[in-house]
C-alpha positions in Angstrom: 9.5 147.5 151.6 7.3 149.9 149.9 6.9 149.4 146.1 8.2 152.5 145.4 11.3 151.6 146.8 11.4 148.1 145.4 11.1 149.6 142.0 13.9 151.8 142.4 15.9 148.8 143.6 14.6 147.0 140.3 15.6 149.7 137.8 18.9 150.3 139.2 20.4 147.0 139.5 18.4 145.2 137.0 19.2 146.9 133.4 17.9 145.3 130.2 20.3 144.5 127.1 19.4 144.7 123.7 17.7 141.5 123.7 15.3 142.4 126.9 17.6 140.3 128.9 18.8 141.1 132.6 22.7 142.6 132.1 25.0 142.1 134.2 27.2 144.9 135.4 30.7 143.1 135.7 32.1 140.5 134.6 34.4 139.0 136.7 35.1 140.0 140.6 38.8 141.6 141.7 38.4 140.9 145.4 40.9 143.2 146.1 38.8 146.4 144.8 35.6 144.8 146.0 34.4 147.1 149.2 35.2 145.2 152.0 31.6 146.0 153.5 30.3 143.7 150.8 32.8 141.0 151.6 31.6 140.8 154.7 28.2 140.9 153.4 29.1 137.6 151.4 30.9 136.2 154.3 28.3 136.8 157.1 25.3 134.5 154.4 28.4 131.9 154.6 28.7 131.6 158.0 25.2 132.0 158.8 24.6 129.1 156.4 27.3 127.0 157.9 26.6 127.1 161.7 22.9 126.3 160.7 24.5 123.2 159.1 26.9 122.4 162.1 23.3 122.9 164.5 21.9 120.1 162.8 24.6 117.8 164.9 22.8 118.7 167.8 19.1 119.2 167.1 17.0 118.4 163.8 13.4 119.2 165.3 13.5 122.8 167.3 13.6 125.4 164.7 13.2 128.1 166.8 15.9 126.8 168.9 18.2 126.2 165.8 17.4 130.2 164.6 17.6 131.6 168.2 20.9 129.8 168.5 22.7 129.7 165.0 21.4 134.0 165.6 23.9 133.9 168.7 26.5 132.4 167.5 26.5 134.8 164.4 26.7 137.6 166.9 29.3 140.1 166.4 30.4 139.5 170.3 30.9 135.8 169.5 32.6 136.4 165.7 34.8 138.8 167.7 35.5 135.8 170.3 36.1 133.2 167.3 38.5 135.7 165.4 40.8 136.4 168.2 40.7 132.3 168.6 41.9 131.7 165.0 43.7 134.5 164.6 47.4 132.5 165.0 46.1 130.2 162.2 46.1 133.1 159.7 48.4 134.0 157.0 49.5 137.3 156.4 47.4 138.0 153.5 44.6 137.3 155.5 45.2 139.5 158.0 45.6 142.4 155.9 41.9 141.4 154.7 40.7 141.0 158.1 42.4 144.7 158.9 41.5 146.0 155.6 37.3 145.6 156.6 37.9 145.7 160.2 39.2 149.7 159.7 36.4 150.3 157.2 33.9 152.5 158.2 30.7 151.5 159.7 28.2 151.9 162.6 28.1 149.3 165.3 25.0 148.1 166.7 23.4 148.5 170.0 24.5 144.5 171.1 28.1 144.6 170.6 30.7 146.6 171.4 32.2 149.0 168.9 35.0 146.7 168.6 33.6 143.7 168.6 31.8 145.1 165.6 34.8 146.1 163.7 36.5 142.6 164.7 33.4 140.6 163.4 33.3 142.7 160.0 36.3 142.2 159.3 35.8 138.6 160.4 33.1 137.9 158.0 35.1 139.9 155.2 37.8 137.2 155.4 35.6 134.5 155.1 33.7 136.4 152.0 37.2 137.1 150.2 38.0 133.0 150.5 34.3 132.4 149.2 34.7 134.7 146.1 38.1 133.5 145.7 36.6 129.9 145.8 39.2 128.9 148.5 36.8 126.7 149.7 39.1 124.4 151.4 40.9 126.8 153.3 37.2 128.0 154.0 35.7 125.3 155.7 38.9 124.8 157.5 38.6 128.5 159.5 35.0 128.1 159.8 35.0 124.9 161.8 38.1 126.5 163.6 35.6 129.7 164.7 32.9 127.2 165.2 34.9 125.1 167.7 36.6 128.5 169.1 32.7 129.8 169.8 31.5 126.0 171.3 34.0 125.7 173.5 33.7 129.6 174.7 29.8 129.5 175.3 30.5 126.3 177.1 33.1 128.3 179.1 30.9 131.0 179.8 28.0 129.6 180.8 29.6 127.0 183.3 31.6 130.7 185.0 27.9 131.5 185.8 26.8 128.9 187.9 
């Protein structure tokens, strides 16, 4: 990042008060009229974080091999996989959060499918909107859900290839 553009990033997020003092823009979060881009955003560092947690069950030396595999399993192809996996466990409300980011607009990359995109963002979005909430419980229950949905597929798919 060029400084220029870290400087713009600076002076438009970080504002002063009266007392020199970093303000804050809001005070409290409505997940509801949060964009559900940034939810997804929220809930992508949380899953990220937690499969890098659930690796260390199964290796605690490789780091490369715990990044190149937690980076996998994060992949919108496998999030897609996990989603349609947990999707009976979800209430109502959550699927209207999962449809809410999975419609919003966005540009898929090159690895995925375009749905598989839409699927994981609005995948991710669900688990940011329980984060924010602090639903933590509820949480850590779909994320081991999608973790054991993804396990059991990659084991699936890479025993079809032999």
């Amino acid at each position: 990042m060029k400084f220029d553009h870290f400087k713009y990033l600076i002076d438009s997020m970080f504002l002063p008060d009266e007392n020199g003092k970093v303000q804050k823009r809001y005070s409290g979060m409505d997940v509801r009229t949060i964009n559900p881009l940034v939810l997804a955003y929220i809930g992508d560092a949380y899953f990220h974080l937690f499969v890098r947690g659930k690796l260390l069950a199964y290796e605690q030396n490789k780091v490369q091999v715990l990044n190149q595999f937690s980076a996998q399993i994060v992949s919108a192809v496998w999030q897609a996989k996990a989603y349609r996996g947990i999707e009976t466990m979800l209430t109502e409300e959550e699927k209207m959060i999962f449809k809410r980011a999975r419609n919003a607009k966005s540009h898929a990359p090159r690895a995925a499918s375009v749905a598989e995109y839409h699927m994981s963002t609005g995948f991710e979005a669900l688990l940011g909107t329980l984060y924010l909430k602090e639903s933590y419980d509820r949480l850590y229950e779909l994320a081991e859900a999608s973790f054991e949905v993804i396990s059991e597929a990659m084991m699936t798919h890479v025993s079809s290839k032999k």
